[in-house]
C-alpha positions, 0 to 999 in steps of 0.5 A: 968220685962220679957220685961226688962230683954230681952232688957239687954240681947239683949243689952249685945249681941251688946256689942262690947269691943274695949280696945285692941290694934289693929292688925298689918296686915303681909301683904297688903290684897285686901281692901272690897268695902264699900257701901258709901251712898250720899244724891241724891239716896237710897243705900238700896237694901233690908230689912230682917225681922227677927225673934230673937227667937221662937215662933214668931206668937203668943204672949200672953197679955202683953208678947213681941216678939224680932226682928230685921230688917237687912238692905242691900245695893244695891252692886253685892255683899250685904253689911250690913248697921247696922246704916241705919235707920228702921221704924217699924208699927203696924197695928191695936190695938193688937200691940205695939212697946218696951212694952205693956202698953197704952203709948205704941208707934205704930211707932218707929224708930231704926237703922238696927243694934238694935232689937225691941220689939213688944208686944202684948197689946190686944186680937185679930190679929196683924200685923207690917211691915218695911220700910227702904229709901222707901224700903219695908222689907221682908217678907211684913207683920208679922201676930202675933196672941195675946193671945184668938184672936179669937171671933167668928169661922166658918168652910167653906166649902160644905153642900152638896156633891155628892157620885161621888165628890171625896173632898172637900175644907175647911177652919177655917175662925175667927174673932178678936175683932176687925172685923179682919179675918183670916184664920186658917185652919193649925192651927185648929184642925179637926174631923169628927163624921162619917169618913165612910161618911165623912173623913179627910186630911191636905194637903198642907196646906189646909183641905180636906173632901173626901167623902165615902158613902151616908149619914151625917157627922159633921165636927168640927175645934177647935182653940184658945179655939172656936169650929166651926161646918160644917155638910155635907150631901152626896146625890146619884142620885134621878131622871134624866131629860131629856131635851127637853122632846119632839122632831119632827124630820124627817126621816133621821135627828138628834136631840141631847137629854141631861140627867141630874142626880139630887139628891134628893134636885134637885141640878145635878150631874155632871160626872155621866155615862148615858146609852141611849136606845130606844123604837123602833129603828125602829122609832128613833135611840140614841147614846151613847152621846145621838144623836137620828136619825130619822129612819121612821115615827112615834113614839119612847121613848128615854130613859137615866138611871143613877144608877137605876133611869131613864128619857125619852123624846117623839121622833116623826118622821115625814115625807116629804111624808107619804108612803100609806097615802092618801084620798080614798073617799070623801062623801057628794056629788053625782056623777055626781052633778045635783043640785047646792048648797053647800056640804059638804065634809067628806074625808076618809084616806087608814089609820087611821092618828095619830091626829091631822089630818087635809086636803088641799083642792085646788077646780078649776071650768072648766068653770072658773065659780067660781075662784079657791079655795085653804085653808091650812091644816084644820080639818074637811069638807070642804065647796063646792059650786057648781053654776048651769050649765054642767062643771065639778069640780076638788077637789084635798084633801091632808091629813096631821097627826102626822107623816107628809103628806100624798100623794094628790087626785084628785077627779072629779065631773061633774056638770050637773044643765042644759039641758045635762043628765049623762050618765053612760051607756057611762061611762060603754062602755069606761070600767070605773065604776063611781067612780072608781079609777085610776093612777093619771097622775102625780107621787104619785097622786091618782085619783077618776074618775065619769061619766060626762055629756052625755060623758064618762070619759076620759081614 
């Protein structure tokens, strides 16, 4: 009966009376152009679609909404087509055209001029559009929500948020009947439970949740009779790492750490200020962006803080050449050697190294004897060989630890398996002791002098 009533009324309003006599102009006025259609192109510009009244997004079962859609053609200066034909299309099920019962149709037809009737028939999320000669009317689609639309509800949005994040987006996202969503964030009414933790803003359409202090809050949005909940928990700083946890460096030379504060579900903050420090600025020094440059051999802790909790990571600088490291002796064979065989090698270092320590040994027979001997960087003795016969052996040692290498030795054994006898009384007039140290020849070489056969050891 509302429905009919509505259509009288519209009806009523298009009434035009034409039982009066015409007007006699006075004068001759400019004549208005008048849009003339033809069959070979669309003189429709555009289609406004227009609601008769308010409300005109929502509508109750079996309830109809009036509207009308106003076609224009394509001139400078827009002229009203009032008999231009206008398809009007439902989308889905919760809408009809003229009325709301099962016969209901879709899909009309009706000149620019007439108004239509779209009726809510089902629960859930509607929607029409216009199409006039191909062209599209505006706005594109009408939404109308009908009746209880909604079927299920639910609050997007974060579960977690940081105490230095500022907001956070939300959204009221609802399902129809019939698996058609929308979302109804300005429609829905919110509330947080703890607005000290977690409080509430609408803005520009949109929902924020802004974020004041450690803690939990339950965010609710209501809308066509459904509740929906979110809770959000805020989390501080829990622990900092940083990466990598450990460096070898040299003197002189930079690595960049990174620090990274966690909360206590492992998820990273980001934004955070962090404070670097260093053990030993002797060793390693560090940057306010974490840059940390080798100073002098050995070892530091770089360290980043981030609201009371901090990290570290292990620096080690080494070095090309390690100031005042070097082999002093080496035991396991006399001096001179009189017996051939192999010894075994055991050096001894100016300073105790930082393991893992480890020698080069390089070995050359004067007499070519033997082939020149050379091994890597390895721990422990070293296997030397000695044939018979009266020559001598230059071992040189090079020590290697943590921090880098060391300077090499030269230490020289005469070999005297055959007739000739050492002669250390000789050694003792040329003014060195057996076993005596002096300057190597070339820089940073260290080298252990020994008498030789029946000559002293050159000078």
């Amino acid at each position: 009966m509302r429905a009919a009533s509505l259509v009288l009324a519209i009806a009523g309003g298009l009434t035009v009376s034409c039982d009066k006599a015409p007007l006699q102009p006075a004068a001759r006025l400019p004549s208005r152009p008048q849009a003339t259609a033809t069959n070979t192109a669309s003189v429709v510009g555009k289609v406004d679609l227009i609601a008769d009244a308010p409300p005109s997004t929502f509508v109750n079962k079996n309830a109809c909404l009036s509207f009308h859609a106003k076609v224009w053609d394509r001139s400078d200066t827009p002229v009203y087509l009032p008999n231009q034909p206008v398809d009007w299309n439902a989308v889905g099920l919760p809408l009809t055209f003229d009325n709301a019962t099962d016969q209901a149709p879709t899909q009309v037809t009706r000149n620019s001029s007439q108004a239509v009737l779209v009726c809510g028939k089902f629960d859930g999320f509607g929607s029409f559009w216009v199409l006039s000669d191909g062209v599209r009317g505006t706005p594109f689609t009408w939404f109308i929500d009908v009746g209880s639309p909604v079927q299920s509800l639910t609050v997007e949005g974060p579960t977690r948020m940081h105490d230095n994040q500022s907001s956070a987006q939300l959204d009221a996202w609802a399902l129809d009947q019939w698996g058609t969503g929308k979302d109804l964030t300005t429609k829905a009414v919110w509330s947080s439970n703890n607005p000290a933790v977690v409080s509430l803003l609408q803005n520009a359409g949109q929902e924020w949740a802004t974020q004041h202090q450690i803690g939990t809050a339950t965010i609710s949005a209501t809308v066509y009779g459904k509740t929906a909940q979110l809770v959000i928990k805020v989390l501080g700083v829990a622990s900092v790492e940083v990466t990598p946890p450990s460096a070898t460096i040299h003197e002189a030379t930079t690595t960049t750490l990174t620090a990274t504060a966690r909360d206590e579900e492992g998820g990273a903050f980001t934004g955070k200020t962090v404070s670097w420090t260093t053990s030993d600025a002797a060793v390693a020094t560090v940057s306010s962006t974490g840059v940390v440059t080798g100073v002098h051999w050995g070892q530091a802790t770089i360290s980043a803080s981030v609201g009371g909790f901090r990290g570290s990571a292990t620096i080690t600088v080494v070095a090309d050449n390690v100031s005042g490291y070097y082999v002093t002796s080496v035991s396991g064979a006399p001096t001179p050697i009189t017996a051939g065989g192999t010894y075994d090698l055991t050096p001894t270092t100016s300073t105790p190294g930082t393991p893992p320590v480890s020698y080069k040994w390089e070995v050359s027979y004067s007499n070519g004897v033997l082939p020149p001997q050379s091994t890597g960087f390895l721990p422990g003795t070293y296997h030397l060989q000695v044939p018979d016969g009266n020559y001598k052996i230059t071992v040189t040692v090079t020590p290697r630890q943590l921090y880098g290498t060391g300077y090499p030795t030269n230490f020289i054994y005469p070999v005297c398996t055959g007739a000739a006898q050492p002669a250390p009384a000789l050694a003792a007039r040329a003014g060195v002791q057996p076993g005596a140290k002096r300057p190597g020849k070339e820089p940073n070489v260290h080298e252990q002098v020994v008498a030789g056969c029946n000559k002293p050891p050159p000078l």
